[in-house]
N, C-alpha and C positions, 0 to 999 in steps of 0.2 A: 674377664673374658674366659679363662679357663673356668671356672666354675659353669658357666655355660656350655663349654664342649662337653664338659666330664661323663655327664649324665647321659646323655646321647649317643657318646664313645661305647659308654658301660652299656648299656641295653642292643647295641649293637653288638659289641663285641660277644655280649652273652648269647646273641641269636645267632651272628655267626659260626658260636662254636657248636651247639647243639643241631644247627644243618648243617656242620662239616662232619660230625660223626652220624649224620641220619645216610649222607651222602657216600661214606666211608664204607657203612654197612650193608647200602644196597649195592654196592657194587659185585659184580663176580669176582671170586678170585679166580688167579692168575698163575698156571705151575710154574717155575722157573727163575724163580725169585727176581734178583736185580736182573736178569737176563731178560727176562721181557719187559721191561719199559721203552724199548725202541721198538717193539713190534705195531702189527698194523692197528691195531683196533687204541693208539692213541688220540687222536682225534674227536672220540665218541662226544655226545652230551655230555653223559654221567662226568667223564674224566677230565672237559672242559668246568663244567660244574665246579668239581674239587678245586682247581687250579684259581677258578675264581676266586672262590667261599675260603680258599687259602690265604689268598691272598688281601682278603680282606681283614682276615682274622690276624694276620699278622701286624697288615698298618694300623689295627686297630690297639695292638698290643704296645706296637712302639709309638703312638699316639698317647695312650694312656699312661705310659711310662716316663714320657717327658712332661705330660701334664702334673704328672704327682710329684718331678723331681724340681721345676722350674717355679714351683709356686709355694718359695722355704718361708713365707710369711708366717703362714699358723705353726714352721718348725721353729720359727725366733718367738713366735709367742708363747710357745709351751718351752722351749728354753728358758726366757725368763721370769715365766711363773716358777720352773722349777728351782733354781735361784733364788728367787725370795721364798719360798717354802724352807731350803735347806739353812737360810740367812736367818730365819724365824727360829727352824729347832736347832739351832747350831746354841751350843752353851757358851758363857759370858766369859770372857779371857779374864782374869787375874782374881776372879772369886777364888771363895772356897771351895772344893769340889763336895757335891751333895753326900753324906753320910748314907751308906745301904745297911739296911735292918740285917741284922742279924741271921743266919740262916735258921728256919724251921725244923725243928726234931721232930721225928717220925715217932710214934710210937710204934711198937709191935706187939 
């Protein structure tokens, strides 16, 4: 089932983001900083807009982020491949240990 969402999530959430900064940047600015957010021209389109395109982008984000943390399947499968990779080159308990060559002279 998640792998169904995933896809969907993702291309949404990509378009949501590129209209929340297409949205961002037509807006006029605003002198006054935090001081104008209660003024009157809240209500507009443009500002409704954002609040939307916000809020999608957000559920979209925490959407995506329980999908990729709830679905630890492919994270046990590449745990236990890594496991028997390191089980493979892991060296033999109670051998000899391998003899190393000598080290090489330089000449000068």
């Amino acid at each position: 089932m998640a792998e169904l969402l995933h896809t969907p999530f993702t291309v949404l959430h990509i378009m949501a983001c590129a209209f929340l900064i297409l949205v961002i940047l037509i807006q006029p600015g605003k002198s006054g900083g935090l001081g104008a957010l209660g003024g009157s021209g809240a209500g507009n389109f443009l500002t409704k807009t954002t609040w939307a395109t916000a809020g999608i982008f957000f559920f979209t984000s925490i959407s995506l982020a329980y999908l990729s943390s709830s679905t630890d399947e492919s994270m046990r499968k590449h745990s236990v491949a890594l496991q028997k990779q390191r089980d493979q080159n892991a060296p033999l308990s109670g051998g000899t240990p391998a003899k190393s060559a000598p080290p090489a002279h330089s000449s000068k």
